[in-house]
N, C-alpha and C positions, 0 to 999 in steps of 0.2 A: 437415531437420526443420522443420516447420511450425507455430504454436504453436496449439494446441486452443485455442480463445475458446469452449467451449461453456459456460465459467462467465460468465452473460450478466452488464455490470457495471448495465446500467438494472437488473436484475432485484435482485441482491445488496448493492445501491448506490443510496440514495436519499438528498437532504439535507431530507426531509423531519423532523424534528424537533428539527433540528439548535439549533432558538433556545431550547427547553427545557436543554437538554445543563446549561447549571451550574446549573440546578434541582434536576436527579438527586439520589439518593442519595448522601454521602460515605461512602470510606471509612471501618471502623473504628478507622483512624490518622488519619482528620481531611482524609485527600489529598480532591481536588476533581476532579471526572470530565473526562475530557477528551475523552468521547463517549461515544455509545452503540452495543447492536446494534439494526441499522433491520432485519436480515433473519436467519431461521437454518433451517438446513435439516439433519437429523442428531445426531448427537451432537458437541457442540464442549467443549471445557475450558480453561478460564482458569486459570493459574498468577500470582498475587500476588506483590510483590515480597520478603512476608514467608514466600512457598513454599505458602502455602494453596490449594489449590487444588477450584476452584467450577466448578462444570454451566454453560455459558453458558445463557443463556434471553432470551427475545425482548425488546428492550428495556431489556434491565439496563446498566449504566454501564460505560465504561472506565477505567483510568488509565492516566496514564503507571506504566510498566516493567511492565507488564501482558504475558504470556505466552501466545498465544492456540494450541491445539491442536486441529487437525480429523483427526476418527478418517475408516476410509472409510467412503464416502459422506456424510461430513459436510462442512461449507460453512460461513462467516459472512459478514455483510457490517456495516459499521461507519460509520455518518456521525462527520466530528470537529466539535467548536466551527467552526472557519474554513468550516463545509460541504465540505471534501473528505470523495470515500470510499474505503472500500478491502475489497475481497474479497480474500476464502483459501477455494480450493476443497481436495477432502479429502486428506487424510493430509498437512497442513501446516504449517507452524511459522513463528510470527512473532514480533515483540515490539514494542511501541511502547516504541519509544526516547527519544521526546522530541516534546511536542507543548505549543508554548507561544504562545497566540494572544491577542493585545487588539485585542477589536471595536471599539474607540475609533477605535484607527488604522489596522486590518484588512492586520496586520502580525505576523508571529513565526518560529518554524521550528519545525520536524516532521521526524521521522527515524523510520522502519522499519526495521526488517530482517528480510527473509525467509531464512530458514534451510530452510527446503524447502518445493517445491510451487507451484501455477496460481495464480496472481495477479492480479485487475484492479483501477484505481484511475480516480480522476476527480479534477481538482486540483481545489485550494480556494480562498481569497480568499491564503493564505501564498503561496502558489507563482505567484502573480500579481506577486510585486515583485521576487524574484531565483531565478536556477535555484538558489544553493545554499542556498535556503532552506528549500525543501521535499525531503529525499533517502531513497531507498530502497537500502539496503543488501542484496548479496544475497554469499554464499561467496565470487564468482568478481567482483564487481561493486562502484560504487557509482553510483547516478543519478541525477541533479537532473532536478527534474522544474521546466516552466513553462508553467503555464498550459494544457495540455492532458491529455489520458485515453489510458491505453493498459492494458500487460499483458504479464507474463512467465512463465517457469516460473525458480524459483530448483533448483539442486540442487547437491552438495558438486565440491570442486576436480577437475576432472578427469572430469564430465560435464556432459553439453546445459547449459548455461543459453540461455535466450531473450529480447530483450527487444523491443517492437513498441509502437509509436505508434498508436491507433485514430483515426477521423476522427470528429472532436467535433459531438454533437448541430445545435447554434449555429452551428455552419460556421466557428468560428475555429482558431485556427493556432496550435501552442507551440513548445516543444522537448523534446528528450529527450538527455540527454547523459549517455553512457555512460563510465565512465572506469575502468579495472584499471591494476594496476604494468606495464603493455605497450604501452599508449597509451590515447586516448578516438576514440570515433563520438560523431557528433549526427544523432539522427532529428530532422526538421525535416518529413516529407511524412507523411498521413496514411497506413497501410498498410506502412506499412516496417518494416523489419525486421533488429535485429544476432544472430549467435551468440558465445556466450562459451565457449569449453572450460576455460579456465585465466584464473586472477588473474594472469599472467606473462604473458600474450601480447594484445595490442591485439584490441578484439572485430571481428568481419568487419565489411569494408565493408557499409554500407547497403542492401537489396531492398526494393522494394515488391513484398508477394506480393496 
């Protein structure tokens, strides 16, 4: 299986307003945004960590434990504070887990988790200092990401997951370390590619497709 990239991340994925980001709106518990949406396409819905749950719409804030929901044909794309980004194309499920960044020292960590669906990201200044610092959780997975962009499809234990390295605009070089209760891969080449079927068994050796 091949992983569909027609969710483009230039397209869903811009750190374009990313220096405004703690200007945003706070929550009405006082929380402090930990990004925005830079792109939407569809019907998307955000679930709060008080269970409220809100229409996304272009531009409005994130937080952390924020819920993010793409019906089909719907899409989001999300710049954070540290300028990483991240798409969810439709019928998706994600959550920011944890995104805690100071511009001071352009240092923090960041955790995802996809709970189903096509996924692209682009690292940020966080995932520039250690792979476990920036990670993306998925059913079958966990993966540090450093310094580079790629893209998955998340799905429950015992079907396809995918995870694949793209080859970064700037022509630099990351990693991408794959790791379940089976063993770990590390993409290291751009175009490569692991399958995951189970949290129990080590993801396949590395393809460049």
């Amino acid at each position: 299986m091949v992983l569909d990239t027609s969710l483009d991340p230039e397209f869903f994925s811009s750190p374009e307003g990313a220096e405004g980001i703690e200007l945003a709106q706070a929550s009405p518990s006082g929380a402090e945004p930990v990004g925005q949406i830079s792109a939407l396409q569809g019907s998307v819905s955000i679930v709060r960590t008080d269970g409220t749950k809100v229409q996304a719409s272009d531009g409005a804030p994130i937080y952390q434990g924020d819920t993010i929901e793409t019906s089909d044909g719907g899409a989001i794309g999300i710049t954070f504070a540290d300028e990483s980004t991240f798409s969810l194309a439709d019928q998706g499920s994600m959550t920011i887990d944890e995104m805690v960044y100071d511009p001071a020292t352009q240092s923090g960590s960041s955790a995802v988790s996809v709970a189903e669906g096509l996924f692209t990201f682009v690292s940020g200044q966080i995932a520039k200092t250690d792979v476990d610092a920036s990670l993306i959780t998925t059913p079958v997975a966990t993966i540090g990401i450093r310094g580079t962009s790629g893209g998955g499809q998340a799905a429950p234990e015992g079907q396809p997951n995918i995870i694949s390295m793209f080859a970064d605009a700037g022509g630099g070089a990351g990693e991408i370390i794959i790791n379940t209760q089976g063993g770990a891969q590390t993409l290291s080449t751009p175009n490569q590619t692991s399958h995951i079927s189970s949290g129990f068994v080590p993801p396949t050796k590395p393809v460049v497709l």
